[in-house]
C-alpha positions in Angstrom: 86.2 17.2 -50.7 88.5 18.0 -48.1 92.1 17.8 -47.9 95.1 17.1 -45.9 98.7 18.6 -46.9 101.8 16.5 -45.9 105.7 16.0 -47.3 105.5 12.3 -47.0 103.7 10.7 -50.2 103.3 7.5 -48.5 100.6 7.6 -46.2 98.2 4.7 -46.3 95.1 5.4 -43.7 95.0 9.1 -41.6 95.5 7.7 -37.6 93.8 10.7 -35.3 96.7 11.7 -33.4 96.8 14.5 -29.9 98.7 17.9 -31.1 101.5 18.3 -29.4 101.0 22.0 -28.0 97.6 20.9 -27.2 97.4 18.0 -25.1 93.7 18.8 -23.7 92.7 18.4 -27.4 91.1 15.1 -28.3 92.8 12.8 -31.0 91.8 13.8 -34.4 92.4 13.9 -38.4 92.9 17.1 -39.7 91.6 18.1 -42.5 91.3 21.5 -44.3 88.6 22.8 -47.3 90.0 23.9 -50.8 89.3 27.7 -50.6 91.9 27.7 -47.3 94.2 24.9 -48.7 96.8 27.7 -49.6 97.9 28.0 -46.4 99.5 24.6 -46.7 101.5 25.1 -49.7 104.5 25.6 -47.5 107.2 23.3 -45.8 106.1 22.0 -42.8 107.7 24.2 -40.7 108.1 26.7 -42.0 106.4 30.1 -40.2 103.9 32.1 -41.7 101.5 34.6 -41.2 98.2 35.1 -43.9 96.2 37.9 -43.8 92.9 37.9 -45.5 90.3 41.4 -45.7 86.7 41.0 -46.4 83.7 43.0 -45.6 84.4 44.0 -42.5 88.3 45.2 -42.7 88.5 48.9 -41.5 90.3 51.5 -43.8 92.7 51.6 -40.4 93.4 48.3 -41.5 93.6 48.6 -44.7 96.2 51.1 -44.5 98.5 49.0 -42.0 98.0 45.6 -43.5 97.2 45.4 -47.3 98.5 49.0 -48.2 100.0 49.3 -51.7 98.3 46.4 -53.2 95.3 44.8 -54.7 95.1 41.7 -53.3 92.8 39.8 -50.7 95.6 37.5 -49.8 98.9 38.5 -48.0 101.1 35.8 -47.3 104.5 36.5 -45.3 107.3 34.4 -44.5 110.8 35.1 -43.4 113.4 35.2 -46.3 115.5 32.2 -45.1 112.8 30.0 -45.6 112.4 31.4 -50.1 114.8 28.3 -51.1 112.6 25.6 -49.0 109.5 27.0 -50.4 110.9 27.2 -54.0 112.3 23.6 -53.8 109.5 21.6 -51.3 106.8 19.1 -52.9 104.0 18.6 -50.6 101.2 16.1 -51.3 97.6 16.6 -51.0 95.4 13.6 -49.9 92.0 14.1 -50.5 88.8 13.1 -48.4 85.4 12.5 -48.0 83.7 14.9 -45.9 80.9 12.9 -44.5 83.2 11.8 -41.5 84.5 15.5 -40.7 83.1 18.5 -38.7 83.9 22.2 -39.0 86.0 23.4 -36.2 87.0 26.6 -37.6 85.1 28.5 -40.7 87.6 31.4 -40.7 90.7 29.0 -40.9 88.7 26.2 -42.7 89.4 23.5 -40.6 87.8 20.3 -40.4 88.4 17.5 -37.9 87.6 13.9 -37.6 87.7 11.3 -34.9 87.7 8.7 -36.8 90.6 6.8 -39.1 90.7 8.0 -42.3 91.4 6.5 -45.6 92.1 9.1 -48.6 90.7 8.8 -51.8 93.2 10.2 -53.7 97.0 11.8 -53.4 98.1 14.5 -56.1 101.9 15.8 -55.9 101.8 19.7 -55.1 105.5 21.3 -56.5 105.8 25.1 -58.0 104.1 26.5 -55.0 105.3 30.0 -55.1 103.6 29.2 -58.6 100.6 27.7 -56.8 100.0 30.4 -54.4 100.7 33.4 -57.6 97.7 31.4 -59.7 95.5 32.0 -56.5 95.9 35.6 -56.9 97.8 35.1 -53.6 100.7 38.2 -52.5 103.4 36.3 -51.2 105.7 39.0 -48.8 109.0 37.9 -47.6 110.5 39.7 -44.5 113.8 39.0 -42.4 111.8 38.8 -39.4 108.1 37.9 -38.8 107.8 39.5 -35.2 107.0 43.5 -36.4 104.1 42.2 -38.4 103.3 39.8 -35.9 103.4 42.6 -32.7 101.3 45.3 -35.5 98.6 42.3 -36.2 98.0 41.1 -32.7 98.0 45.4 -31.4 95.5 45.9 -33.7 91.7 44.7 -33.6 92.1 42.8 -36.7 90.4 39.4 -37.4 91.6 38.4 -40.5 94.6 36.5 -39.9 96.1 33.2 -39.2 99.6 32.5 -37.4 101.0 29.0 -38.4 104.1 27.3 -36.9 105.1 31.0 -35.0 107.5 29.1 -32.7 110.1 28.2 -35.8 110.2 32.1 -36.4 113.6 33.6 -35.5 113.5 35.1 -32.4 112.8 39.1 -32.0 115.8 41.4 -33.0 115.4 44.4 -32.2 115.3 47.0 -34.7 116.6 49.9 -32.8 
């Protein structure tokens, strides 16, 4: 199964639609597998960075990324956005794979070009709950840009950057 994260619990067949910062991209349906489907367990909008180490994470980045804790998973997001996240519902529709192809392993994304009709649609609330089950480290920073500036300075792979552009802009922290 795969899965597709939105706020609106109404949504009767999945329409592949361009992305908006990426007009060269065909017209698809998102879709994203259950290992990754953390990542979604946020407000729409709201910015985030996830850091994931495996195999291949150095002890350089080790010490800069996941120092001081255990877990596999860092989350960050900017403190405004803690009441959103503690409050938001989100709604997973569920689908068939057979119509979907793997665009991205790392991120687990799927796409289709094809309309989609979910199977099923489960409410998602208690996320910071959610995400603390998953054995997930949720951080949460005033600014996302220092971690952002260390990750993308570094030779570091295991990341993903989502919805960057609602982040508050740099302040400087001279």
């Amino acid at each position: 199964m795969l899965y597709h994260f939105s706020e609106d619990d109404s949504i009767k067949i999945f329409v592949p639609k361009e992305k908006q910062n990426r007009p060269d991209f065909p017209a698809v349906v998102w879709a994203i597998d259950e290992e990754h489907e953390f990542t979604y367990y946020f407000p729409r909008d709201c910015p985030r960075i996830v850091l994931r180490k495996d195999e291949m994470t150095t002890d350089q980045q080790m010490q800069l990324f996941f120092n001081n804790t255990t877990a596999n998973t860092i989350v960050t997001v900017e403190s405004d956005w803690y009441t959103r996240i503690s409050k938001q519902t989100m709604f997973r529709y569920s689908f068939e794979d057979e119509s979907f192809e793997l665009i991205d392993k790392t991120a687990g994304y799927y796409i289709s070009h094809q309309v989609v009709e979910p199977k099923t649609v489960q409410v998602y609330g208690d996320l910071i709950e959610r995400l603390i089950q998953k054995g997930i480290e949720l951080r949460f920073t005033t600014n996302l840009y220092p971690l952002r500036e260390a990750i993308l300075a570094s030779d570091f792979k295991g990341f993903g950057i989502h919805r960057f552009n609602n982040a508050k802009n740099n302040i400087s922290l001279n």
